[in-house]
Every structure is written in C-alpha cells, then in structure tokens.
C-alpha positions as CSV (number, residue, x, y, z in Angstrom):
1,X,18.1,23.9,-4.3
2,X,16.6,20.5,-3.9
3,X,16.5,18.1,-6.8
4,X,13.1,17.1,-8.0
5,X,11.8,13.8,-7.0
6,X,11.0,11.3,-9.2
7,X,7.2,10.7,-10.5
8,X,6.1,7.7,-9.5
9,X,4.3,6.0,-12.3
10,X,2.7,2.8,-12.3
11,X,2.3,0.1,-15.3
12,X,-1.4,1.2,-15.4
13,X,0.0,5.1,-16.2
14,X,2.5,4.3,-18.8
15,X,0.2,1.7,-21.0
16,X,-2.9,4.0,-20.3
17,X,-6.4,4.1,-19.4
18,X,-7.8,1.2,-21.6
19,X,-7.0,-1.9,-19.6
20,X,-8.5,-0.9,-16.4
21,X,-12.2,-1.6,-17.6
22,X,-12.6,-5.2,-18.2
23,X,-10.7,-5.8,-15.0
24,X,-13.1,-3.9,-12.9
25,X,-16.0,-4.9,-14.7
26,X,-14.8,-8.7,-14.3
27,X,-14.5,-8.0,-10.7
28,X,-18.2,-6.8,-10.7
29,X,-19.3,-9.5,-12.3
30,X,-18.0,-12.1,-10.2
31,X,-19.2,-10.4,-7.4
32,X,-22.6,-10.7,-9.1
33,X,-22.8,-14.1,-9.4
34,X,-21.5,-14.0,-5.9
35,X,-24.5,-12.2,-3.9
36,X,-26.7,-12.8,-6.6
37,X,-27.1,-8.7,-6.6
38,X,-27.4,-6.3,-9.6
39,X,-24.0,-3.8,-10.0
40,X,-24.2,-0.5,-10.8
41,X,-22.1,0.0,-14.3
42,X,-18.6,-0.1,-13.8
43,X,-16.7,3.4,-15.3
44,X,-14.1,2.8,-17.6
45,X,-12.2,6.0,-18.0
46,X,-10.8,7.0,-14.5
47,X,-6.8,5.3,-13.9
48,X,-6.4,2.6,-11.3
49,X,-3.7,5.1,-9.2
50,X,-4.0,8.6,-11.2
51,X,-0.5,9.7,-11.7
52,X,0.8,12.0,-8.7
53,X,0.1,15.6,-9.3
54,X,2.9,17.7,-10.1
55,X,4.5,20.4,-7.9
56,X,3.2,23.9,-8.0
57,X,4.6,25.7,-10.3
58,X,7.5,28.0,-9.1
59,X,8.1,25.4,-6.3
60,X,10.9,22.4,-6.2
61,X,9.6,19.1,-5.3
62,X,11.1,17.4,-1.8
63,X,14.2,15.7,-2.3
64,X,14.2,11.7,-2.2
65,X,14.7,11.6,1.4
66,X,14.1,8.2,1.9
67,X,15.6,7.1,-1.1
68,X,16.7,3.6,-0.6
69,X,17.9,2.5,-4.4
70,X,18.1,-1.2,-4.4
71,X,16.0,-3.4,-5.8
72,X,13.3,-5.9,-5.0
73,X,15.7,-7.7,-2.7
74,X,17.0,-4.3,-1.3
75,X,19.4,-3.0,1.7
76,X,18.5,-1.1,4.9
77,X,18.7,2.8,5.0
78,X,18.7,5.6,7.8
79,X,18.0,9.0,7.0
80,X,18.8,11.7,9.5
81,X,18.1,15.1,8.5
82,X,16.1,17.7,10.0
83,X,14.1,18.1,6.5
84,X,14.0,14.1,5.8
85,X,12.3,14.4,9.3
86,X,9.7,16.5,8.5
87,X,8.9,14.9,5.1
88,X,8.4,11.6,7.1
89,X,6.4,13.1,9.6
90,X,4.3,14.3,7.0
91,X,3.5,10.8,5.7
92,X,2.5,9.0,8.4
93,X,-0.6,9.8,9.1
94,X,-2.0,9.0,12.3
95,X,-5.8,9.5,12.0
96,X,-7.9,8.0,14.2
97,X,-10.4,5.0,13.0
98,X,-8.2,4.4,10.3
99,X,-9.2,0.8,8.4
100,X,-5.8,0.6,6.4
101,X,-3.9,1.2,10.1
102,X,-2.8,-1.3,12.8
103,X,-1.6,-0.2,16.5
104,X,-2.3,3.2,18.7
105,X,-2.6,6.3,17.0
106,X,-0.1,8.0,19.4
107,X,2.5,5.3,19.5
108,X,5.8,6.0,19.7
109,X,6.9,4.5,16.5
110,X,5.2,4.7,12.8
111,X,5.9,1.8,10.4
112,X,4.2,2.8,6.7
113,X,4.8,0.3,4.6
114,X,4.4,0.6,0.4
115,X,3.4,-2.6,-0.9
116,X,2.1,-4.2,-3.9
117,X,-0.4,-7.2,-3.9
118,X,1.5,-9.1,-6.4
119,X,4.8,-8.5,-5.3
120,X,6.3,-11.8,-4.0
121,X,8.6,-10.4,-1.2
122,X,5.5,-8.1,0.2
123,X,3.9,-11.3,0.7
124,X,7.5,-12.6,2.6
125,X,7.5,-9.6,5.0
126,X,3.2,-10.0,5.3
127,X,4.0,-13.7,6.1
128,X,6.7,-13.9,8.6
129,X,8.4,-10.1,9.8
130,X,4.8,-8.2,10.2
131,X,3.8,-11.0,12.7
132,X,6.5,-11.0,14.8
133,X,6.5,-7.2,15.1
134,X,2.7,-7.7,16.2
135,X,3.9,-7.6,19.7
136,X,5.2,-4.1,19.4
137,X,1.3,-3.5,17.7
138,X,-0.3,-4.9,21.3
139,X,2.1,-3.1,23.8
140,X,1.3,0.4,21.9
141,X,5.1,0.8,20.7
142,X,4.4,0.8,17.3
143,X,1.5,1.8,14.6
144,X,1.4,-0.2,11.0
145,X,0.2,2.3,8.1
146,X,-0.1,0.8,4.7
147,X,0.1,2.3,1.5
148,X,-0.6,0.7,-1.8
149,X,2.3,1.2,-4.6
150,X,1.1,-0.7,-7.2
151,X,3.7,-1.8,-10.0
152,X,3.4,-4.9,-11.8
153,X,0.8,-4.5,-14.2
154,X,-3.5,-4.2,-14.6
155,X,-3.8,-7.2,-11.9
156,X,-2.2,-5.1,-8.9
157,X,-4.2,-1.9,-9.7
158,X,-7.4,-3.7,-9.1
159,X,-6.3,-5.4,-6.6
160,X,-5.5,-2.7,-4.6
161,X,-8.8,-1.4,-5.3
162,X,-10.4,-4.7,-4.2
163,X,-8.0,-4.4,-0.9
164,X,-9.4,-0.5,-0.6
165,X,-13.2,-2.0,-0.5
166,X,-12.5,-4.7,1.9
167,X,-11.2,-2.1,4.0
168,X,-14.6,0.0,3.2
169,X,-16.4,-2.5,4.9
170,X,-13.5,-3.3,7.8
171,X,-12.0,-6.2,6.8
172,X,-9.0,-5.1,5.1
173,X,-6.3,-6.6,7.6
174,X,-8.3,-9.9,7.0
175,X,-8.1,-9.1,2.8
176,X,-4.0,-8.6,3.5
177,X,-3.6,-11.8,5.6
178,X,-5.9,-14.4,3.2
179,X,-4.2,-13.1,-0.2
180,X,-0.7,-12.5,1.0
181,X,-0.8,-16.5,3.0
182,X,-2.5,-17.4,-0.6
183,X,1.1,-15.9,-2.5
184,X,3.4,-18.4,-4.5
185,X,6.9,-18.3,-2.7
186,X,8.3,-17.1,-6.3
187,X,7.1,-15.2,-9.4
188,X,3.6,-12.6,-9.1
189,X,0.4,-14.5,-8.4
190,X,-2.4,-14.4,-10.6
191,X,-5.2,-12.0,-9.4
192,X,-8.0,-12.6,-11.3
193,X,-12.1,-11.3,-10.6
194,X,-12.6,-14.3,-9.7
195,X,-9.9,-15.0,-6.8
196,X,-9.9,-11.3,-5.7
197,X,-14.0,-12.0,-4.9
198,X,-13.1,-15.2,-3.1
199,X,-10.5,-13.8,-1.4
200,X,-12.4,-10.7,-0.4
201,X,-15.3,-13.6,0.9
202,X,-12.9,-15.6,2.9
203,X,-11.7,-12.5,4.2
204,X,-15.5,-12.2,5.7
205,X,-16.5,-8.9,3.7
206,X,-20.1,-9.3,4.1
207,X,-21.3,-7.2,1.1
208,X,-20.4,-8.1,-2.3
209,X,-22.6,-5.8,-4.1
210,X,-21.3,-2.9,-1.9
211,X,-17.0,-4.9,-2.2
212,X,-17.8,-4.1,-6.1
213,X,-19.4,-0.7,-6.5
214,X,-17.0,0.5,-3.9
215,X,-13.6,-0.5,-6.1
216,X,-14.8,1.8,-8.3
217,X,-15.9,4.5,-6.0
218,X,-14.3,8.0,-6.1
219,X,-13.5,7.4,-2.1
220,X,-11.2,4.9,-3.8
221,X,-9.2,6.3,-6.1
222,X,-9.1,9.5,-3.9
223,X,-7.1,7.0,-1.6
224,X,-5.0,5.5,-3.8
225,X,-4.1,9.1,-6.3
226,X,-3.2,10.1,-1.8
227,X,-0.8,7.0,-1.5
228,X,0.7,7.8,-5.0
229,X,1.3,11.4,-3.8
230,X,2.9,10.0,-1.1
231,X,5.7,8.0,-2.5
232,X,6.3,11.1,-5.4
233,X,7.1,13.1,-2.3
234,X,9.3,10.6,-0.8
235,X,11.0,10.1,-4.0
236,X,10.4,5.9,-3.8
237,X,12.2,3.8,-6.2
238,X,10.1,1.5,-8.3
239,X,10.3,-1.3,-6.4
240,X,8.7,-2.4,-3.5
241,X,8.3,-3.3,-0.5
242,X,9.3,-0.3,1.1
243,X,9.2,0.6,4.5
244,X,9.7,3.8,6.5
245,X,10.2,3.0,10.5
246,X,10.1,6.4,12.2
247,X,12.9,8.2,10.4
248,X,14.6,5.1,9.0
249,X,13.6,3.9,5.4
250,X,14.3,-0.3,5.1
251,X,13.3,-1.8,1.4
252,X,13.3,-4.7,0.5
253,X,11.6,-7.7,3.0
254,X,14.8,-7.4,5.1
255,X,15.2,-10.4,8.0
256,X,13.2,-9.4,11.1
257,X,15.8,-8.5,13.1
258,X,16.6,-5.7,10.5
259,X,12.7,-4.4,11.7
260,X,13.2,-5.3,15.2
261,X,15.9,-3.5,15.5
262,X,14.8,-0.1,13.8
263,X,11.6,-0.4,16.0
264,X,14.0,-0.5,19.4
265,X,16.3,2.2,17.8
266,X,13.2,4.4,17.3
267,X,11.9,3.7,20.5
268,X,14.9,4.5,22.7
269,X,15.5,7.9,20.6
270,X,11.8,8.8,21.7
271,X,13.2,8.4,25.1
C-alpha cells in the first residue's frame, strides 16, 4: 500500500490567515495611486494558497513519485514507473489558451515547473536555462507549464497572486521575465505593493484597477489551492525550483545541459 504524500504547506498556512490582508490591501492601494481608480475592498480572511485538500477518506494518497529530496541547490532525478507515469501525466495539463503555458499544446515534451517568486535560484533557471530551451518552445518539441509553490513567507503569496492577475490580463510571461531579471543574485528579494505594481506596469498590464481586484479574485485562489493540489499529489519537497520534464523530475536550477538533455531524452523515447 502506498505511503501518504506529504502536505504541502506553505509559510502563509503555518503562521495563519492574519498576515495576508495588509499585503493585499497594500497592493490595492498602490495600484490606486497608480490608475487613479477606486478598488473594491480587499477580503482579509481567504489564505494566499489554501492548504491542499486531504485524500478521501478510505483512500491512500499517491506516493511521492517525483520525489527529488535535495535542497535548494538540488540533484537530477528520473522516475520510471508505470504509476509515476500516470501521476505525471496527470499534472501537466495541456489546455489550450492557457496564459500560465508556453509552447504547443500537443508537444511532445511537458516541462511544469514549481517555482517561487522569491526564490533566488528560480530566478537563475528564469534568467539563463528557460531561455536557452526557448528553441525547443518555437520548433513545437516542448510545452513550459508553471505552477506557483510559494514558500518563503507573506511576500511570495502575494506575489504569486500579483503574477496570477498579470496573467488575467495576458501578460504573465512578461510579469515572470521583468521580476525574475529584477532578482538579487543571492538572498530573497523584497516584494513589496509597491514593486509588485511597478513590475506588473513594466510588464505592460494595462489595467491596474482590474491587476488589483483580480489578486483577490476567487479565479485566483481557485488557481493557486489547484497548483497546491498539485505538488501534495506529487509529494514535492519544500524547496523549490522543481521541475518535472516528461517523466523525469530535475530540482534544483540544474546547469542547462542537465535540461537539454532530459528534453532530447524525452523526445527520442516519444519516438
């Protein structure tokens, strides 16, 4: 009988619901002064990421298929079971239109990538490995899903709500690429209201009013409680970046080659 994976839980879950609020509601306000537009009021009470549900009861949780266990720094990982197959299958997504999703929606190869705004070595792999693999993107090889894991504190839950509205409005790819270029080579940057607006502005999200009321939209959190299900059904450590390339699970912000690579293995097992 399978083991139960492990729930993934977020700073936000552990230290409550309290914190959120003035967060938001900074972001509001900044984006008030910014358009010069009235915001709706800003709830207080619903989690950045909701804590994943838990399984049904009489049923086992999936095993930590992709359970890569290093760190921050982390090691490359295959997985190779028929069930760790399926399970991965199961997360990637493929649906069409998708603003959070880069490449065709039949390619051959699925990258979904959990990643935290604040995480130093997400913005690494942003910043030099996700552009070089931009060439499997344009040839139709490979599709780039991203999921938000948010773990170091109150400033990456909003943020990944602020990175959910810009995608709202279609500019989430430009959101990823202006914070993540904007990242300090070491330590967690500092993502307040006020830079999270600007960055959603130079990102060219032409709605403030509508940036703000949506990071607190139910469409929102409905996204991000999906992403948390996600990684509780993959088992995923608490550290991120974490990558899943077809059936091959990479964390860490691994040299490119590591990604190359996995891409061509993938490919030439389709074949």
């Amino acid at each position: 009988m399978s083991s139960p994976a492990p729930e993934v839980r977020t700073d936000a879950d552990r230290h409550g619901r309290r914190r959120r609020a003035p967060l938001v509601a900074g972001i509001a306000a900044a984006a008030l002064l910014v358009g010069g537009l009235a915001l709706g009021a800003v709830r207080g009470n619903s989690p950045a990421t909701p804590p994943a549900p838990p399984a049904p009861a009489g049923t086992s949780a999936p095993t930590s298929a992709a359970a890569p266990t290093t760190g921050e720094g982390g090691t490359p990982g295959a997985t190779g079971t028929s069930e760790t197959d399926r399970l991965i299958a199961s997360v990637q997504r493929r649906e069409k239109d998708d603003p959070f999703a880069l490449g065709k929606v039949d390619a051959p190869v699925v990258l979904v990538e959990f990643s935290d705004w604040r995480c130093p070595f997400c913005a690494l792999w942003a910043t030099t490995t996700k552009p070089e693999l931009q060439r499997f993107v344009d040839d139709g090889t490979l599709r780039i899903e991203y999921r938000d894991l948010p773990i170091f504190g109150e400033q990456s839950q909003v943020a990944a709500r602020a990175g959910r509205a810009a995608g709202m409005q279609g500019r989430f790819w430009e959101f990823y690429r202006v914070v993540f270029d904007a990242a300090p080579q070491r330590g967690h940057p500092d993502l307040t209201p006020e830079k999270l607006v600007a960055f959603a502005q130079q990102a060219g999200v032409p709605d403030m009013k509508k940036f703000g009321a949506d990071m607190d939209s139910p469409e929102v959190t409905a996204q991000l409680r999906r992403d948390a299900e996600d990684a509780r059904r993959l088992g995923a450590p608490g550290s991120v970046p974490l990558f899943l390339i077809g059936n091959e699970a990479v964390s860490g912000a691994q040299p490119t080659e590591v990604f190359v690579q996995a891409v061509e293995r993938q490919v030439a097992g389709k074949r």
